[in-house]
N, CA, C and O atoms as CSV, one atom per row, in Angstrom:
chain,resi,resn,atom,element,x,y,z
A,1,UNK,N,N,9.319,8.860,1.064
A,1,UNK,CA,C,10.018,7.753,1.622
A,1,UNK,C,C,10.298,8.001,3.106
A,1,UNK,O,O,10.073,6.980,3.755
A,2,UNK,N,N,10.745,9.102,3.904
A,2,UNK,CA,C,10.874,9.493,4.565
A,2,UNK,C,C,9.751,9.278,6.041
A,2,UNK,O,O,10.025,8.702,7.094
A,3,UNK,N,N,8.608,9.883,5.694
A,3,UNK,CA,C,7.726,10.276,5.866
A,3,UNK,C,C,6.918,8.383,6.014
A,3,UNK,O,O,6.494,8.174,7.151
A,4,UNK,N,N,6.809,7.684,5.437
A,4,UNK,CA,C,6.781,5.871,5.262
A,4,UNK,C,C,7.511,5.475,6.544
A,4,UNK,O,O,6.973,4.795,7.419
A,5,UNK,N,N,8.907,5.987,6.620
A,5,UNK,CA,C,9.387,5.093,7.801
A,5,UNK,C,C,9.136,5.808,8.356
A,5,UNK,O,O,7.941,5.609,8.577
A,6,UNK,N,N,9.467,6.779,8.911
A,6,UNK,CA,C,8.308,7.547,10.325
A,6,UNK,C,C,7.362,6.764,10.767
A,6,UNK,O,O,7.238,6.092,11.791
A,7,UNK,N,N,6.459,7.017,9.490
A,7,UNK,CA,C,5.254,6.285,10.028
A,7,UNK,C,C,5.207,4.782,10.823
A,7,UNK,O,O,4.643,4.421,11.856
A,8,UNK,N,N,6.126,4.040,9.780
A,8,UNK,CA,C,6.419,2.705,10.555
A,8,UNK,C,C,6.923,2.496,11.992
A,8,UNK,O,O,6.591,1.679,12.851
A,9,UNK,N,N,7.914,3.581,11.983
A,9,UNK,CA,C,8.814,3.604,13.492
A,9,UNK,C,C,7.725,4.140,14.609
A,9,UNK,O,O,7.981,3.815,15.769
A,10,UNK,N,N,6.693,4.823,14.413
A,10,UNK,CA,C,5.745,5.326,15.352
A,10,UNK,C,C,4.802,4.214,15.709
A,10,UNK,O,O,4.485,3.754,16.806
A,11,UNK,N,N,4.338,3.823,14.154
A,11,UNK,CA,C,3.403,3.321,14.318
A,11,UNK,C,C,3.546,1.761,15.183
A,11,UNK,O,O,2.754,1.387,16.048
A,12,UNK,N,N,5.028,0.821,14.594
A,12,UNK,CA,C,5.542,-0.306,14.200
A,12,UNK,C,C,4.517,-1.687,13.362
A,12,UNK,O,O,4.437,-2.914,13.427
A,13,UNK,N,N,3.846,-0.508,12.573
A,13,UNK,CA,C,3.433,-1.460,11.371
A,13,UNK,C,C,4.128,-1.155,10.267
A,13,UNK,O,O,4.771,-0.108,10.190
A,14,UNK,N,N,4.062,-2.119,9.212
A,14,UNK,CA,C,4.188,-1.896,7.930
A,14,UNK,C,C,3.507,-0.748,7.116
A,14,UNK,O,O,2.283,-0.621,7.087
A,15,UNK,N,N,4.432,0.138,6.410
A,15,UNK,CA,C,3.737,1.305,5.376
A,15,UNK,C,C,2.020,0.865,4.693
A,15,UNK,O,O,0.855,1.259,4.748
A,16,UNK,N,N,3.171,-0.599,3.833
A,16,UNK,CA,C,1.505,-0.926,3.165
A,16,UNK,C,C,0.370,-1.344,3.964
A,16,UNK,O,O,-0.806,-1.060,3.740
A,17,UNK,N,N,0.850,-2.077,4.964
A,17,UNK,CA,C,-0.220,-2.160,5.898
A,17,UNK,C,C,-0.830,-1.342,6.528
A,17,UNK,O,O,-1.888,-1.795,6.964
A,18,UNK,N,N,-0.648,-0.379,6.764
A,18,UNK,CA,C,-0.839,1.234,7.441
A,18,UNK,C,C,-1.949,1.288,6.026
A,18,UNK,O,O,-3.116,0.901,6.092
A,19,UNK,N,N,-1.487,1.689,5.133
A,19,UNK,CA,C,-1.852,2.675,3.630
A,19,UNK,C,C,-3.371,1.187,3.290
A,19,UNK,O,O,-4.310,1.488,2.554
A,20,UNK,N,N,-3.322,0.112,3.783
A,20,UNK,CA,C,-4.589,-0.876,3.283
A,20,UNK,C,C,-5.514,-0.388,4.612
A,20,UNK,O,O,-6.301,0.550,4.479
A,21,UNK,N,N,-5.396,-0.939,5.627
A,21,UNK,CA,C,-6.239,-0.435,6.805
A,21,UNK,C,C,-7.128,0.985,6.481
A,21,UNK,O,O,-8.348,1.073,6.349
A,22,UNK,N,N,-6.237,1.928,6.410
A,22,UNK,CA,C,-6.542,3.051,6.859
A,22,UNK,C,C,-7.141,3.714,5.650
A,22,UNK,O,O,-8.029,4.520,5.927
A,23,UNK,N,N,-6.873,3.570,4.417
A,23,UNK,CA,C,-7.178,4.303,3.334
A,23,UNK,C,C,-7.622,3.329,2.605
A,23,UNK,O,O,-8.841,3.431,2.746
A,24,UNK,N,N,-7.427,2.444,1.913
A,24,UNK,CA,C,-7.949,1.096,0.924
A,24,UNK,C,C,-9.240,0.860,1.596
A,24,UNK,O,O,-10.330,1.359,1.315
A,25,UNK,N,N,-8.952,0.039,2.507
A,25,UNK,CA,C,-10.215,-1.231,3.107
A,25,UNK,C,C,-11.428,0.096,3.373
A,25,UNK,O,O,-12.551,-0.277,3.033
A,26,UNK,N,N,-11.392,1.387,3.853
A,26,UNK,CA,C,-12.563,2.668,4.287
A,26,UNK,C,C,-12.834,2.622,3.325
A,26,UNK,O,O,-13.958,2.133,3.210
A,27,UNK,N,N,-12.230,2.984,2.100
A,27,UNK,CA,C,-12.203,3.541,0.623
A,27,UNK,C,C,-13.472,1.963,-0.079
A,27,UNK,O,O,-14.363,2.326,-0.847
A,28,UNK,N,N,-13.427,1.128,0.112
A,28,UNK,CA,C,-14.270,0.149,-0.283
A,28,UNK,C,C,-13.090,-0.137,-1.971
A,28,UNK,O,O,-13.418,-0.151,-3.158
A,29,UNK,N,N,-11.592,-0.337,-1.243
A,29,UNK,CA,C,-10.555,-0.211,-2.909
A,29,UNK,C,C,-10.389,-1.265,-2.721
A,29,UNK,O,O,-9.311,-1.581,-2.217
A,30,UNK,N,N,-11.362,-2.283,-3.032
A,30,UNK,CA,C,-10.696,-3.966,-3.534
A,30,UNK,C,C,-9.622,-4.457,-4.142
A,30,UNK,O,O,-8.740,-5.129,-3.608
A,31,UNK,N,N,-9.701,-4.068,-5.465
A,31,UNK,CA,C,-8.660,-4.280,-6.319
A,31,UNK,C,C,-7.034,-3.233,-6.464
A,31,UNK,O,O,-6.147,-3.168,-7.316
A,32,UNK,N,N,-7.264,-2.612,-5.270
A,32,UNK,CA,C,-5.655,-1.828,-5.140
A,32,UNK,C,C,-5.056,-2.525,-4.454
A,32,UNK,O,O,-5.804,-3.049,-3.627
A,33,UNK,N,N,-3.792,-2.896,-4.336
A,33,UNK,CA,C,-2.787,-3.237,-3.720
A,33,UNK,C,C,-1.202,-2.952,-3.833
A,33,UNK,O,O,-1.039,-2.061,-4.667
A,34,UNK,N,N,-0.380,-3.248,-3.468
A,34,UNK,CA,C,1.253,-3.081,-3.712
A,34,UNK,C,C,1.536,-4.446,-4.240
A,34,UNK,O,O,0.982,-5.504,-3.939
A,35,UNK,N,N,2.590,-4.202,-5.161
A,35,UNK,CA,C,3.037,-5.276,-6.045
A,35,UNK,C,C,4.456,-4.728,-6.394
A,35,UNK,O,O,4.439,-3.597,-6.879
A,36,UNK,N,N,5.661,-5.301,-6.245
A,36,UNK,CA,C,6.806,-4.910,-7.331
A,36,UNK,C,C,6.178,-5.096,-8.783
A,36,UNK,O,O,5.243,-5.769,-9.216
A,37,UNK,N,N,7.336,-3.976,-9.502
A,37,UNK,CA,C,7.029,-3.706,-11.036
A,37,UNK,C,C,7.230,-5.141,-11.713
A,37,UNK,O,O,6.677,-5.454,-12.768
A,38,UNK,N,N,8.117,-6.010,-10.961
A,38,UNK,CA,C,8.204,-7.022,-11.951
A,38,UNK,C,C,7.535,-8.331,-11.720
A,38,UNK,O,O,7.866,-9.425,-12.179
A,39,UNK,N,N,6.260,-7.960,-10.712
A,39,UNK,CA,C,5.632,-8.840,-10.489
A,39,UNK,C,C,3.879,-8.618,-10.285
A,39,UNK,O,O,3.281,-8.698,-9.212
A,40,UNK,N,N,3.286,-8.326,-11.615
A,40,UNK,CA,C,2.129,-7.166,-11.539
A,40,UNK,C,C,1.150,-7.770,-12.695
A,40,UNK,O,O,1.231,-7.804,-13.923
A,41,UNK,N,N,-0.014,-8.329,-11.551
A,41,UNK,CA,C,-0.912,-8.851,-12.240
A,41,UNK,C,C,-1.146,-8.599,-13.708
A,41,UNK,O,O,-0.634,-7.669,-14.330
A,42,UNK,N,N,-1.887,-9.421,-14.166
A,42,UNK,CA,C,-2.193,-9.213,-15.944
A,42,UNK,C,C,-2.950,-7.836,-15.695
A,42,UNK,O,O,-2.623,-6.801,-16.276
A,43,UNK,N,N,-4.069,-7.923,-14.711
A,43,UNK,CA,C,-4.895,-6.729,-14.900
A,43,UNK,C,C,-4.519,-5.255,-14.572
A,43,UNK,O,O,-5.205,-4.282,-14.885
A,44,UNK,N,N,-2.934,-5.208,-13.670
A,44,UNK,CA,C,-3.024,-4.013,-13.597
A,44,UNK,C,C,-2.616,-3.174,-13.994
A,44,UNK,O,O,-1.681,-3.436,-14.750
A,45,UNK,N,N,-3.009,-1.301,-13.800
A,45,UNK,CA,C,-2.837,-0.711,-14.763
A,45,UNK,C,C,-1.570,0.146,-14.648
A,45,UNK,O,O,-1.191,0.667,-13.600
A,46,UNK,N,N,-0.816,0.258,-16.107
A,46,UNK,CA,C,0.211,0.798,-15.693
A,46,UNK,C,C,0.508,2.319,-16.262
A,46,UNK,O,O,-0.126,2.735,-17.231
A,47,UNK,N,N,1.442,3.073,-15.646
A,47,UNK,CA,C,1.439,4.237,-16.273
A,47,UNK,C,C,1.132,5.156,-14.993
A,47,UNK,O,O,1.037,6.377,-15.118
């Protein structure tokens, strides 16, 4: 958590936005994203 806002305060983007750019969208990770727990597609996986 810590280490998230850092990043934000350096960066002044958003964590998840940081974590899609940089690692997701390279990664070719379509179907990853951030979601609250109580709002989480049919398909995704939990656990």
């Amino acid at each position: 958590m810590l280490l998230a806002l850092i990043v934000e305060r350096v960066s002044g983007r958003g964590f998840h936005e940081l974590v899609i750019d940089r690692v997701l969208d390279p990664a070719r990770m379509t179907q990853t994203a951030f979601f609250g727990s109580d709002a989480l597609p049919g398909d995704a996986a939990i656990g």
